[in-house]
N, C-alpha and C positions, 0 to 999 in steps of 0.2 A: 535351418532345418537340414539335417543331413538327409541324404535320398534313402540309407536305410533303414530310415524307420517309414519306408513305406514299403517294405519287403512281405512276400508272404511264402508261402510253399504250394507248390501247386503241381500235381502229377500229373505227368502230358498225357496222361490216358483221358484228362476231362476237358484237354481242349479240342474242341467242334471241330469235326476237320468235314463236316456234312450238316444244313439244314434239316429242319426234321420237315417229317413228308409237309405237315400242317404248322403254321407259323404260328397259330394263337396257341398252337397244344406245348410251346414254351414255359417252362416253368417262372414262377415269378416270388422274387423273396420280398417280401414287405418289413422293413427297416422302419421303426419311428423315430422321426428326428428328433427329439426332445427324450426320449424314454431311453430310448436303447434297446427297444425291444422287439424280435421278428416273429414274425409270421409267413406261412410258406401256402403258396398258391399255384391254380393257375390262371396263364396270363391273358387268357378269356374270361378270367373271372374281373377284371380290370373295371368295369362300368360300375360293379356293385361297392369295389374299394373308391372310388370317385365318387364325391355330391356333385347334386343336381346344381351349375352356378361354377362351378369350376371352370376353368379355360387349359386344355390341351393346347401348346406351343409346338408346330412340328417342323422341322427341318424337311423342304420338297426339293431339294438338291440332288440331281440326277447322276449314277457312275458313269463315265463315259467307258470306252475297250479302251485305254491306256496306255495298255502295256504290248510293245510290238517286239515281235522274234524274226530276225532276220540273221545274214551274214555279213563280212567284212569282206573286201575285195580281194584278200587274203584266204577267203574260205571259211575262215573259225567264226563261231557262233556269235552271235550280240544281240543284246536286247535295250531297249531303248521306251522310256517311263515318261509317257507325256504330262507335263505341268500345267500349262497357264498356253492359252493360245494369245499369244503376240499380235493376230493380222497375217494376212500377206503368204501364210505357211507357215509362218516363223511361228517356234515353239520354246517354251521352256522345259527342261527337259533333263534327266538322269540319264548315264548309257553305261550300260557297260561292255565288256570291260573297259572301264575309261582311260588305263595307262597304251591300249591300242588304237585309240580313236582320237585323234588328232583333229584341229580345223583343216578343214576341206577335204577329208575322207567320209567315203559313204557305206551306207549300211544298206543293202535289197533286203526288201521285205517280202516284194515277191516281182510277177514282170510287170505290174504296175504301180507299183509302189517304193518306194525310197526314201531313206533320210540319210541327208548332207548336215556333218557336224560343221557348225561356221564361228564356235569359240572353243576355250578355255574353258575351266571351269569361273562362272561368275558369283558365286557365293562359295559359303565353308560348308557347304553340304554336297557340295560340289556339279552342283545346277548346271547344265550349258544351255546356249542356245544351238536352234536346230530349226533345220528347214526340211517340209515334207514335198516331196515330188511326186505329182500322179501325172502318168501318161495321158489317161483318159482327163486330165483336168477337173476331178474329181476328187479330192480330198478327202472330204467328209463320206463320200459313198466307201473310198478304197479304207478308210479307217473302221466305218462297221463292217468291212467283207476283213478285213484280215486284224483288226486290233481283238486282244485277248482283254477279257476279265482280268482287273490289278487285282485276284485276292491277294490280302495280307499272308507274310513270308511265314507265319506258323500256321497258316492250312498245308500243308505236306502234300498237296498230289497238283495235279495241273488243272486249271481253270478247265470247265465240260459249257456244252452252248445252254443246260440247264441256268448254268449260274446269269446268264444275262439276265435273265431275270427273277432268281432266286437272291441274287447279290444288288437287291431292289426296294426300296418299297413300294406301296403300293401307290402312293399318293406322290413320288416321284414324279417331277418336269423338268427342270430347268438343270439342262447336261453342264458340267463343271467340276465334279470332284472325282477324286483317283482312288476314295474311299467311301465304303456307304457310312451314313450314320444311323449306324447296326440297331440301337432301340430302336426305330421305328419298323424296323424288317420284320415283327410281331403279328404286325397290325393287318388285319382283312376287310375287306369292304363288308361283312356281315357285322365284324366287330366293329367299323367304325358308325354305322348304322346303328347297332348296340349303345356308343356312347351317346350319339345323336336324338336318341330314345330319351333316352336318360339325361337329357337335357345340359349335356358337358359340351360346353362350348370349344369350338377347336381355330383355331388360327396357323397361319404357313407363314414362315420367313426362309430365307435362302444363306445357308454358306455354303461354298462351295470347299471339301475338303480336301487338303494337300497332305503331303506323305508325313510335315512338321510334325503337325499334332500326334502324330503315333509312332516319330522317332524316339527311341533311349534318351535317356535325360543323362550325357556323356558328365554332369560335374557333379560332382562331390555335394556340394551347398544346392539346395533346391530352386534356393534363391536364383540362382546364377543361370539357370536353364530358360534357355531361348527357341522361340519358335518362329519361323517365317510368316508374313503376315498372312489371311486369309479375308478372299471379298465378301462381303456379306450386305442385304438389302433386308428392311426392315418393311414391310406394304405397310404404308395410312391405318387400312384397315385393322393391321394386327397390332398396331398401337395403340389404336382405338378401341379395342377388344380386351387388350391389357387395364387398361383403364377402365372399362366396366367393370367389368371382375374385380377388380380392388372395390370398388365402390359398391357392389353390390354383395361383398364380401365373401366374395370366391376366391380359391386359391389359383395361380400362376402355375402349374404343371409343364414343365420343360423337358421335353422328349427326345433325350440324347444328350449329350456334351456339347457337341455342337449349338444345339440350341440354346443351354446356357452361357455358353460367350457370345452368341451374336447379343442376346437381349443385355447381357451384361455389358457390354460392350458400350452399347446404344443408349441406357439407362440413364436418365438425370437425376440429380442430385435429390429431386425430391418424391422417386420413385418411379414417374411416369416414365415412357420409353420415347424416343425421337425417332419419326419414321426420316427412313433416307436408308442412301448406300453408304458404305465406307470399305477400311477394311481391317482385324483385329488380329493382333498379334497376345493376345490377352492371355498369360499364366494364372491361374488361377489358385493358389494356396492358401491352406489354412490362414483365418486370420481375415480371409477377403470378408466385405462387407456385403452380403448379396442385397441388393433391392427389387431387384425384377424378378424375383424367380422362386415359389414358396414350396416346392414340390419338384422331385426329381425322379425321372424313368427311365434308366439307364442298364446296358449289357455289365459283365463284369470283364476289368482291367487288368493290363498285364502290372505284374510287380514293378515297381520303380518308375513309374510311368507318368506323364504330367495326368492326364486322365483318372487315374486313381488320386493323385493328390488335391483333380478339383472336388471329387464325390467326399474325399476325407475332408474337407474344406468348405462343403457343405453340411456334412453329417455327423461330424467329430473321427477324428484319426482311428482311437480307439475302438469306436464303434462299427465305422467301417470293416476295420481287418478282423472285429469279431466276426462281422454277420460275413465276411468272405472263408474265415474259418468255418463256420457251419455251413456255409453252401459244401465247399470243399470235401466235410465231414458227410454232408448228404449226397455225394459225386452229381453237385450242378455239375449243367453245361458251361464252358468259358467261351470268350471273347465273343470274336463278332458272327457267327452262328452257334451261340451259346443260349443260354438262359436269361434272364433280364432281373432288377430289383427297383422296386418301388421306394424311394423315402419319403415318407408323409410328416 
């Protein structure tokens, strides 16, 4: 598959560069997987499009402040994209400007805080590893006093102390990814109480998200397009939950992209899911065979993106880029403080 037939047109006037004041007052486009046919709502209206016997899948993976602003010992600016915590301080880690950051120069974040570059780059994305220093001995406290909000590089203004927890959901715990998994950013404790009414069963797994999943897809063939891996825990209970629901013939409802590769991921051969950790590096393109996952709630995608090729891969290609035509034609909201769509 070539990457441009997953092209679409998209006027930057309708991507989200702000949440709307109320999460659930997101618009929601209803896609049927089989028909091809939408319907356009809103995304409070969500328990009424759901039966009673369903099971909501959610991603409770927490953003951590990421993304740190300091200088060089040179004076000039740098910014420094925390990854994966290593132990010890040691980080994995993005910096820039990387052609001025050497091993063993350092970056002040402020007088308590610092990061000492101590590689090379260790991958072709150009990853290093990194050590953080706190005066006070304090890491974790000096990273919520001075790490910023990682929004994604098409919101255009500077992370505000709103986003720490607009750039959230609500059912968020477990700190580890550098991005939210934006479907769920919808959702209110009034509306999850709504579903809970309405007798839709809901389940929590954890991935925790890296920069991968939301890189440009740099080659030509679809096929060819690689992501770093990503850790993912499956609870007992949520596989266990998965397995009612099949049996009691309810549908699997996967809340976000993220949530359909971990359970994809983790999925056996004969439908049910394996509780455990692992971790998935999982492309997901047309043609994939889903077995975990009957139902999809998801923000919409950028063009060319592994993310829009898993929803066309769930939904049919063409169908996809139709109903992204019509949000488009209706000025949805896009990406990750955007609008959301349902495929049933």
């Amino acid at each position: 598959m070539d990457i441009s037939d997953f092209d679409y047109e998209l006027p930057p006037r309708l991507i989200a560069q702000e949440p709307l004041p109320e999460r659930d007052a997101s618009r929601l486009l209803v896609l049927g997987r089989k028909s091809g046919t939408t319907s356009h709502h809103a995304f409070r209206e969500l328990p009424a499009l759901l039966a009673p016997g369903d099971l909501l899948v959610v991603n409770r993976s927490r953003v951590f402040p990421a993304r740190l602003l300091g200088r060089r010992a040179s004076g000039g600016e740098a910014e420094v994209l925390l990854l994966r915590d290593q132990g010890g301080g040691r980080w994995d880690a993005l910096v820039r400007p990387g052609r001025h950051l050497r091993p063993g120069q350092k970056v002040t974040i402020d007088d308590d805080l610092s990061v000492v570059i101590e590689s090379e780059a260790l991958r072709e994305d150009g990853t290093r590893r990194v050590r953080l220093l706190s005066r006070r001995r304090d890491v974790n406290g000096a990273l919520e006093r001075c790490g910023h909000t990682p929004l994604p590089p098409y919101i255009r203004r500077p992370d505000r102390p709103a986003d720490r927890e607009r750039y959230q959901t609500v059912y968020a715990r477990e700190s580890g990814s550098v991005a939210a998994p934006t479907a769920g950013l919808h959702f209110t404790a009034a509306l999850l109480a709504a579903l809970d009414e309405r007798r839709i069963e809901r389940a929590e797994l954890v991935l925790h998200v890296g920069p991968g999943t939301f890189q440009p897809v740099k080659s030509r063939r679809a096929e060819e397009h690689r992501i770093e891996p990503e850790p993912y825990r499956v609870p007992p209970e949520t596989a266990a939950a998965v397995d009612r629901a099949r049996a009691r013939g309810g549908r699997v409802v996967a809340v976000g992209t993220t949530t359909v590769r971990a359970l994809e991921s983790a999925v056996r051969p004969d439908g049910t899911v394996a509780p455990g950790d692992g971790t998935t590096a999982l492309v997901i393109l047309p043609g994939h065979p889903f077995r975990a996952v009957d139902a999809l709630l998801t923000n919409f995608h950028l063009p060319r993106s592994s993310l829009l090729m898993l929803v066309a891969a769930f939904a049919g290609r063409e169908a996809v880029l139709g109903a992204y035509a019509e949000a488009v034609r209706l000025s949805y909201r896009f990406y990750s403080y955007g609008d959301a769509m349902l495929v049933l």
